[in-house]
N, CA, C and O of each residue as an XYZ file, in Angstrom:
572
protein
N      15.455    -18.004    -13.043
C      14.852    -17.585    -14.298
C      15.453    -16.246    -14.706
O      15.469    -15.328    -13.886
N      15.806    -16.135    -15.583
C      16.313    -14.896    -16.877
C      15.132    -13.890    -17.696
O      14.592    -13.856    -18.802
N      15.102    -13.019    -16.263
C      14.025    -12.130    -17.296
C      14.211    -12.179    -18.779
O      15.298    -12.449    -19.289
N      13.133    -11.913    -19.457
C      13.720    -12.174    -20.995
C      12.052    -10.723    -21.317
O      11.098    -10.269    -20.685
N      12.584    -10.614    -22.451
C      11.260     -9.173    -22.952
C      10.237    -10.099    -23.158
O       9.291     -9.454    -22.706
N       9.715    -11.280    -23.566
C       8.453    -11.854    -23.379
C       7.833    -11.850    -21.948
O       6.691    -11.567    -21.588
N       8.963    -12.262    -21.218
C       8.455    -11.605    -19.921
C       7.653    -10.981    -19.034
O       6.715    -11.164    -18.259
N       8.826     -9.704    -19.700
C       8.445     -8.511    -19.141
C       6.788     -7.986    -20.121
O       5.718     -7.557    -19.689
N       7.101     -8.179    -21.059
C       5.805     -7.463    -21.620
C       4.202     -8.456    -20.845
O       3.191     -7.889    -20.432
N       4.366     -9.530    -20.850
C       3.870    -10.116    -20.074
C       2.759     -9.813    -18.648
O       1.546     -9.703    -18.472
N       3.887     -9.770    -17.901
C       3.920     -8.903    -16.715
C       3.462     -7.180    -17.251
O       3.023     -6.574    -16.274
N       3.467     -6.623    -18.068
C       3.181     -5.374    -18.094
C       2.088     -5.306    -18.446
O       1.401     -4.488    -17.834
N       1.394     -6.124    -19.596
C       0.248     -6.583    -19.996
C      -0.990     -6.832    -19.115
O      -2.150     -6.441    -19.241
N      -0.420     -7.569    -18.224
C      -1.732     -8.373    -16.729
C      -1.721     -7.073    -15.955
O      -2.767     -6.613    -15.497
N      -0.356     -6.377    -15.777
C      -0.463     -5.303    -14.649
C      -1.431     -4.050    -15.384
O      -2.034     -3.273    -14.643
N      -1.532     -3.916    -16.879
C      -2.151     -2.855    -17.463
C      -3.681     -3.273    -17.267
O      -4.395     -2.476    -16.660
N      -4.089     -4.152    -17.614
C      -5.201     -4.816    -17.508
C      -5.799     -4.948    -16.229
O      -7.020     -5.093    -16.287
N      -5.168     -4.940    -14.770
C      -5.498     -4.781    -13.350
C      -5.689     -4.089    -13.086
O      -6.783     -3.999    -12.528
N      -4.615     -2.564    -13.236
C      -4.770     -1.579    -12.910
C      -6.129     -0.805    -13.668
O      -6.480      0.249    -13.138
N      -6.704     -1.151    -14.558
C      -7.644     -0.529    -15.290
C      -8.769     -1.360    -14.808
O      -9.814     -0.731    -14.976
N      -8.945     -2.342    -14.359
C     -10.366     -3.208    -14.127
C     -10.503     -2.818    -12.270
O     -11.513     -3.020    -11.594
N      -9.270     -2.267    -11.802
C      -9.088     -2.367    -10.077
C      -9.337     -0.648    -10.143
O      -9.705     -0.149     -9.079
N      -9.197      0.091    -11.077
C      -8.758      1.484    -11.127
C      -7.717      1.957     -9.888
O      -7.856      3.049     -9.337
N      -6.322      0.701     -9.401
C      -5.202      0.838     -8.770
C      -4.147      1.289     -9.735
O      -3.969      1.073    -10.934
N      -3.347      2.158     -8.606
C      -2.450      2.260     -9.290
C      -1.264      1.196     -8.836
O      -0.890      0.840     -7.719
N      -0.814      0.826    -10.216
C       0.047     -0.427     -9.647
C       1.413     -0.008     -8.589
O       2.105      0.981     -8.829
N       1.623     -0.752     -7.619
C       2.365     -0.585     -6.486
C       3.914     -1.532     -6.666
O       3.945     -2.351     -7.584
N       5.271     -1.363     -5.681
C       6.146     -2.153     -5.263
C       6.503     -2.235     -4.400
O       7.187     -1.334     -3.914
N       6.122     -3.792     -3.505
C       7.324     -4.024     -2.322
C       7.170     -5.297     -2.133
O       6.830     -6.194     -2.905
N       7.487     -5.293     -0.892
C       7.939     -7.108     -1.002
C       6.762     -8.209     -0.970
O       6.822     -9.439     -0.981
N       5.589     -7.255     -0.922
C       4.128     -8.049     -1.026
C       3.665     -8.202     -1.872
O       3.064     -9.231     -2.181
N       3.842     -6.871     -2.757
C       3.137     -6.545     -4.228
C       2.898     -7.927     -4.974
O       1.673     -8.005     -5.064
N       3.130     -8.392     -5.212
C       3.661     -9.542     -6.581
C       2.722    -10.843     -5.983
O       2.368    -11.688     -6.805
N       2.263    -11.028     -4.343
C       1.227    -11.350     -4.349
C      -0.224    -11.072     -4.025
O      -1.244    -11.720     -4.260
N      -0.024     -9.965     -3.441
C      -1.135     -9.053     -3.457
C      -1.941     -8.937     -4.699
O      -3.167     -9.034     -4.752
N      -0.900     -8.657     -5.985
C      -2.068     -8.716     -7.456
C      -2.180    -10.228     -7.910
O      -2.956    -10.551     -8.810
N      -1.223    -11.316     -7.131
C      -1.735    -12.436     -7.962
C      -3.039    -12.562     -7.305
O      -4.049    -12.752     -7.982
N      -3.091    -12.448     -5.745
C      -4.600    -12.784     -5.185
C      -5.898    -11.650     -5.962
O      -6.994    -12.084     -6.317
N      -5.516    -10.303     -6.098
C      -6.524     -9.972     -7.163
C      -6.878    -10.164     -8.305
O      -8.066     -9.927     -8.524
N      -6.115    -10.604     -9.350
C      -6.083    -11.169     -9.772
C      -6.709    -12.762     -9.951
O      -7.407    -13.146    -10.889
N      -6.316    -13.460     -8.935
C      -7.486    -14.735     -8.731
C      -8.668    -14.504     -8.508
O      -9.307    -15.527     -8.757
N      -9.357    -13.641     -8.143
C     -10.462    -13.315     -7.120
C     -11.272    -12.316     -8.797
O     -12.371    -11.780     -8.937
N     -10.381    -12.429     -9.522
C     -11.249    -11.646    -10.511
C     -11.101    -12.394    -12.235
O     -11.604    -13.462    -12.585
N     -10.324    -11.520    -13.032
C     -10.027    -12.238    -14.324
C      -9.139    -13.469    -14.684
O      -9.285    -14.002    -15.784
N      -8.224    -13.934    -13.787
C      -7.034    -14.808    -13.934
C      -6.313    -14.953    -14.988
O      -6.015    -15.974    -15.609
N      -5.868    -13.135    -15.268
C      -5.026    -13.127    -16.298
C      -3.449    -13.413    -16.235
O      -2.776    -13.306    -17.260
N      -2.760    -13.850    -14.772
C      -1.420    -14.051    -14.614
C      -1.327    -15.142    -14.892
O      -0.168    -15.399    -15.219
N      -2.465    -16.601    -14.972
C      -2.098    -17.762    -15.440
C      -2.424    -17.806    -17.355
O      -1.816    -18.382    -18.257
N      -3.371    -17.116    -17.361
C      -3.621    -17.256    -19.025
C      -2.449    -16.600    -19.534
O      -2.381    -16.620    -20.763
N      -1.576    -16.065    -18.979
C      -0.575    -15.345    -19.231
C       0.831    -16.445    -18.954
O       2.022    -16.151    -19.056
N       0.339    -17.518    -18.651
C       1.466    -18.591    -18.130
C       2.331    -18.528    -17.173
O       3.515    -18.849    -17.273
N       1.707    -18.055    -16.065
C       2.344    -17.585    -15.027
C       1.957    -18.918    -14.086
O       0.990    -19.623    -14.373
N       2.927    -19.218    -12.784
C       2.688    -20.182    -12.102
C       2.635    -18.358    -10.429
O       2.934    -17.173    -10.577
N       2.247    -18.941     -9.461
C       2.288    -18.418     -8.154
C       3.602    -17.628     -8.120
O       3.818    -16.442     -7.868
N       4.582    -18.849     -8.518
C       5.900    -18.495     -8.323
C       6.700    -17.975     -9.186
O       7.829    -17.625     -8.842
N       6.290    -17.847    -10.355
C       6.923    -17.356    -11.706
C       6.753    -15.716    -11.713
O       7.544    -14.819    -12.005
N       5.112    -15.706    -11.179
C       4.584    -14.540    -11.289
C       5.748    -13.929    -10.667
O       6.641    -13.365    -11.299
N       5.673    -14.160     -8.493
C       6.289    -13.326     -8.031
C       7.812    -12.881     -8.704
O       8.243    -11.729     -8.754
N       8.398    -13.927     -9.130
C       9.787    -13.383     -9.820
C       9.683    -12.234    -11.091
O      10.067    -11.065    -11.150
N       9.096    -12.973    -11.919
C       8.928    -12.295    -13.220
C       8.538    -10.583    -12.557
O       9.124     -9.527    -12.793
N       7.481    -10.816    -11.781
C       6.348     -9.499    -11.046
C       7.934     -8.585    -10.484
O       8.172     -7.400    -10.719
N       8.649     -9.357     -9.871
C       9.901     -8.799     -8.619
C      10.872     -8.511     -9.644
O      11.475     -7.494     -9.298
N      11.266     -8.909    -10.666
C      12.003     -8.492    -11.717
C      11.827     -7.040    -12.132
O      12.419     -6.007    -11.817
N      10.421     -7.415    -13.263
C      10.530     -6.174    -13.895
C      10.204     -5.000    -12.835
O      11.161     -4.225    -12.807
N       9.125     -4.591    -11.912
C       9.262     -3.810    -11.326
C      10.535     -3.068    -11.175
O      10.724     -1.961    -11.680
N      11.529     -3.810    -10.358
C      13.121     -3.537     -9.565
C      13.561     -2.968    -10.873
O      14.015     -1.826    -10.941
N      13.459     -3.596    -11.714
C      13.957     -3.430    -13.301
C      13.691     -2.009    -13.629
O      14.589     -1.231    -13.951
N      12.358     -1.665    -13.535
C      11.440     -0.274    -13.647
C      11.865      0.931    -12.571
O      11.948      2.132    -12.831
N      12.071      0.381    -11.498
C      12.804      1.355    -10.493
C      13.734      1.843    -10.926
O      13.853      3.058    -10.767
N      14.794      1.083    -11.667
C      15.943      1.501    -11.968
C      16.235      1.974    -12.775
O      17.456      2.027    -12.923
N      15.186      2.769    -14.059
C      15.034      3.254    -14.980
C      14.839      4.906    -14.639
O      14.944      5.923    -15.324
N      14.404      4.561    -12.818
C      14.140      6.078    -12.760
C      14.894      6.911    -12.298
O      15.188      6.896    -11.103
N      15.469      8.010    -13.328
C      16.854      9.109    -12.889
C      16.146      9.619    -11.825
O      14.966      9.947    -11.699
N      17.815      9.624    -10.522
C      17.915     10.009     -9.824
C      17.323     11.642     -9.322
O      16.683     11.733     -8.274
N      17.523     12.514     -9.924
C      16.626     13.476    -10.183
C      15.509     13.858    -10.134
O      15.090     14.631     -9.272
N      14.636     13.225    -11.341
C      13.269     12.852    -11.063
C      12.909     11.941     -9.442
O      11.931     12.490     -8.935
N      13.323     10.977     -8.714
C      13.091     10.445     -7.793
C      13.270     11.391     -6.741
O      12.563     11.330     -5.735
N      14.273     12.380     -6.902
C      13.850     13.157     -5.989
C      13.326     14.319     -5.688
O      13.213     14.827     -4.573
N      12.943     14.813     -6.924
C      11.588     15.084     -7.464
C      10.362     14.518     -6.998
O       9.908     15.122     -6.027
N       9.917     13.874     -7.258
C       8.779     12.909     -6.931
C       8.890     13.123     -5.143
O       8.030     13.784     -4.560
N       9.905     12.560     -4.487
C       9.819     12.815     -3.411
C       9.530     14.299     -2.444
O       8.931     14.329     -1.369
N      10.055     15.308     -3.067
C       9.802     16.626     -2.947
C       8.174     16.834     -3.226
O       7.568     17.071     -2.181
N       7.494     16.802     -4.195
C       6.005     16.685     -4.625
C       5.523     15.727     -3.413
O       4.572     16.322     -2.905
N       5.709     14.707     -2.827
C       5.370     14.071     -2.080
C       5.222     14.779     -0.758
O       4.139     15.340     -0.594
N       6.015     14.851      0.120
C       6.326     15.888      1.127
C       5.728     16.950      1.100
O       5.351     17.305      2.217
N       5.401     17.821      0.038
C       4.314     18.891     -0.296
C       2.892     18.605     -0.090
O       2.161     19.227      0.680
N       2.505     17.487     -0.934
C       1.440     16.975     -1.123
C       0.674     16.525      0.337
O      -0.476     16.811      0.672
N       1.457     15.907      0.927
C       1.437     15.604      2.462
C       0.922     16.889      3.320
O      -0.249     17.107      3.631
N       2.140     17.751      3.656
C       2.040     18.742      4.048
C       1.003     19.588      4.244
O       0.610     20.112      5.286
N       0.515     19.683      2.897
C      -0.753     20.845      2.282
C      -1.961     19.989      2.804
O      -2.449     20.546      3.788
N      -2.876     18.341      2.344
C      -3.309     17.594      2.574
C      -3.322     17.397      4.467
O      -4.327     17.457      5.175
N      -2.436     17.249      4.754
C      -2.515     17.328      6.329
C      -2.293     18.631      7.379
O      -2.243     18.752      8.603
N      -2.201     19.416      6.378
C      -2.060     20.789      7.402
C      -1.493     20.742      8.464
O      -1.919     21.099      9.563
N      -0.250     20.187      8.127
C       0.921     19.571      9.600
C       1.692     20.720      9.397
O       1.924     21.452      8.435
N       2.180     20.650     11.122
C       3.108     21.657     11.574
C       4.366     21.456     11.076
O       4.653     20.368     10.575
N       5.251     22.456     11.150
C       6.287     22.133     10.747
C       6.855     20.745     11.545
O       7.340     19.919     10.770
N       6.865     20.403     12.850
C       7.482     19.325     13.050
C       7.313     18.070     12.610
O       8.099     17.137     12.769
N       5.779     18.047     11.784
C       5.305     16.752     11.687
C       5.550     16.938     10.107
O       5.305     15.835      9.618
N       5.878     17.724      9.211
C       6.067     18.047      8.501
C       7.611     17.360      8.019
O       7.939     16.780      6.984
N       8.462     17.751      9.404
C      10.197     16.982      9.329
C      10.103     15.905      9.680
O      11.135     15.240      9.588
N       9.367     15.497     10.010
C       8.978     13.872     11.010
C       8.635     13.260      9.604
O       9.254     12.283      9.180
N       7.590     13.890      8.871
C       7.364     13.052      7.750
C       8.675     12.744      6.431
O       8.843     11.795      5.665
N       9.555     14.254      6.675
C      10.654     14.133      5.545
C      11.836     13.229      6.417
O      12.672     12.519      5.859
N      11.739     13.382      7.670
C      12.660     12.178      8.089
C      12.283     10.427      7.537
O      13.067      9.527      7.236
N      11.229     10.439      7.559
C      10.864      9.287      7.304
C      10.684      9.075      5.778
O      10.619      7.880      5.493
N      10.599      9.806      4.864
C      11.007      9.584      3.437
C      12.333      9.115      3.416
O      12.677      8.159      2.721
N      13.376      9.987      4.425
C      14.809      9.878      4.148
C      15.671      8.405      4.475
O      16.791      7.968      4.209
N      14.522      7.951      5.171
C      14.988      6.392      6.061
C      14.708      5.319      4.760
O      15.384      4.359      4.389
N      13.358      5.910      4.190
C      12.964      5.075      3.296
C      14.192      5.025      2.089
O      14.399      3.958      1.509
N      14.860      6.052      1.808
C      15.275      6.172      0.465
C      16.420      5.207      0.196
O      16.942      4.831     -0.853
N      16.663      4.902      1.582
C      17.570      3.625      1.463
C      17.218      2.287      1.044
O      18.122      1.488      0.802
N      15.860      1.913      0.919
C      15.207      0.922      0.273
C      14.927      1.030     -0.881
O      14.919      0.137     -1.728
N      14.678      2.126     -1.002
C      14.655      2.560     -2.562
C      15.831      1.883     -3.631
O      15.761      1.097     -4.576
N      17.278      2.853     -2.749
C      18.326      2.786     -3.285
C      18.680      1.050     -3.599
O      19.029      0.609     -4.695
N      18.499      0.290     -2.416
C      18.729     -0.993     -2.702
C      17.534     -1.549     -3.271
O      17.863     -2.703     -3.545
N      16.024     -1.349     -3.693
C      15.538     -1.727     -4.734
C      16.473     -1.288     -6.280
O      16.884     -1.944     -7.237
N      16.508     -0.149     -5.971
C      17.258      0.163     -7.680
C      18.652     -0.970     -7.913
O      18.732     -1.770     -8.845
N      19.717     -0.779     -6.770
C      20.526     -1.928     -7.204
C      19.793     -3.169     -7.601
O      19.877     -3.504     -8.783
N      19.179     -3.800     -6.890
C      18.479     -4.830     -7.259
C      17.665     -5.499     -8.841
O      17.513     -6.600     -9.369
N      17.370     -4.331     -9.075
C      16.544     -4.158    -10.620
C      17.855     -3.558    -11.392
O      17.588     -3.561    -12.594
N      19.376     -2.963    -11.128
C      19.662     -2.837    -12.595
C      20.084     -4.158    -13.442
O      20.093     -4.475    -14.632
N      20.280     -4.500    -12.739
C      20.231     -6.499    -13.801
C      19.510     -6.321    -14.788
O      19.899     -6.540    -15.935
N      17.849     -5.712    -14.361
C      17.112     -6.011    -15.264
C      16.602     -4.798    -15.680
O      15.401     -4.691    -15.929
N      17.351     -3.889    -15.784
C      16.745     -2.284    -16.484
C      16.842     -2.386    -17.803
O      16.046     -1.755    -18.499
N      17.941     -3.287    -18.455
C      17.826     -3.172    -19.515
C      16.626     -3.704    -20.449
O      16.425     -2.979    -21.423
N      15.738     -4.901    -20.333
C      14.852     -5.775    -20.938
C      13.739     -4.555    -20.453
O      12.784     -4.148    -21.115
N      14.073     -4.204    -19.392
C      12.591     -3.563    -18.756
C      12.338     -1.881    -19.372
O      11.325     -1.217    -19.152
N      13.210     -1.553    -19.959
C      13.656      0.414    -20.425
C      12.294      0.143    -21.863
O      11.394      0.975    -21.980
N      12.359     -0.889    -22.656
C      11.427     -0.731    -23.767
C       9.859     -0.611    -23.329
O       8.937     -0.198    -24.033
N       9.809     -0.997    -22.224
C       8.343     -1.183    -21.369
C       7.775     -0.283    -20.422
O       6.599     -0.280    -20.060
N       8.949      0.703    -19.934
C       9.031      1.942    -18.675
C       8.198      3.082    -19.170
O       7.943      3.843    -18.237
N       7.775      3.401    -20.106
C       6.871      4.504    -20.637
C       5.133      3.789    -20.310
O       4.117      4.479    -20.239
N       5.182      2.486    -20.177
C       3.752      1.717    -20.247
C       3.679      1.558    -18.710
O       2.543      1.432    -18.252
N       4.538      1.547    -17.995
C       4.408      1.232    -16.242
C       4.304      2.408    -15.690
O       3.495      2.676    -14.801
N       5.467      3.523    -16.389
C       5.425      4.774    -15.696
C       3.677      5.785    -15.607
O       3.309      6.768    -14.963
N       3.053      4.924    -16.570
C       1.322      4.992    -16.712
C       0.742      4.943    -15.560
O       0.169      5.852    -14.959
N       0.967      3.399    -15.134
C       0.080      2.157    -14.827
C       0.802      2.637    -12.735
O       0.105      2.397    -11.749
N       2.099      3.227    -12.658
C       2.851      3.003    -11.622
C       2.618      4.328    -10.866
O       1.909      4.431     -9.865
N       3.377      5.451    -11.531
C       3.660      6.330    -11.244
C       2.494      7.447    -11.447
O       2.261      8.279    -10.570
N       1.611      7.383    -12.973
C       0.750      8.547    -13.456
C      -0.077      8.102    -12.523
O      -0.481      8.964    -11.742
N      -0.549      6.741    -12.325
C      -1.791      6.282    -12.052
C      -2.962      6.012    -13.121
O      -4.147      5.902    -12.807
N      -2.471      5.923    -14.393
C      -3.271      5.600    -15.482
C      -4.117      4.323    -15.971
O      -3.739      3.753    -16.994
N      -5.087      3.917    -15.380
C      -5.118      2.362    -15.373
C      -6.236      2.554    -16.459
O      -6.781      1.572    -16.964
């Protein structure tokens, strides 16, 4: 299937609508996509009124996300990650070692990152008109 912007708005639509009835902030990884279809079932069943099948979802869901990752300059991401590591830090009143233990382990991660972003620029482009409505729902935590 060919992400297409009906799609994606789609998918941005059910995820705006979850995140505001779940007060989650919407998440990505390799579970995500059924993790909200099962909340989703268990509550409004807006991914099928939305014409979504189990399996459509997870793609369409695995699309735009990856799509959305890849919208985000490098910069800002590591940004975000810096605020993170702080946030940690201050919140856990860790020593410095557990402090590098934790930025080691951002640094392992960022390689998944990196190959989520390859993954989604296929679809950064359909997904860039929609990235101001996720960066809400994803990143602010705006549900």
């Amino acid at each position: 299937m060919a992400l297409d912007a009906r799609d994606v708005q789609a998918v941005v639509t059910v995820l705006e609508k979850l995140a505001s009835e779940t007060g989650d902030t919407i998440y990505y990884d390799e579970e995500a996509a059924e993790e909200w279809f099962e909340i989703d079932d268990e509550s409004s069943q807006l991914i099928p009124a939305a014409g979504f099948t189990r399996a459509s979802w997870k793609e369409a869901f695995d699309q735009t996300m990856t799509g959305f990752i890849a919208t985000i300059p490098n910069a800002e991401f590591e940004q975000m990650m810096e605020d993170f590591i702080n946030k940690i830090a201050e919140m856990a009143r860790m020593t410095p070692e557990q402090k590098q233990s934790a930025v080691d382990g951002l640094h392992a991660e960022r390689g998944k990152f990196d190959a989520i972003r390859n993954r989604g620029a296929e679809y950064k482009a359909v997904v860039i008109p929609y990235a101001e409505r996720l960066r809400k729902i994803a990143i602010q935590g705006e549900g």
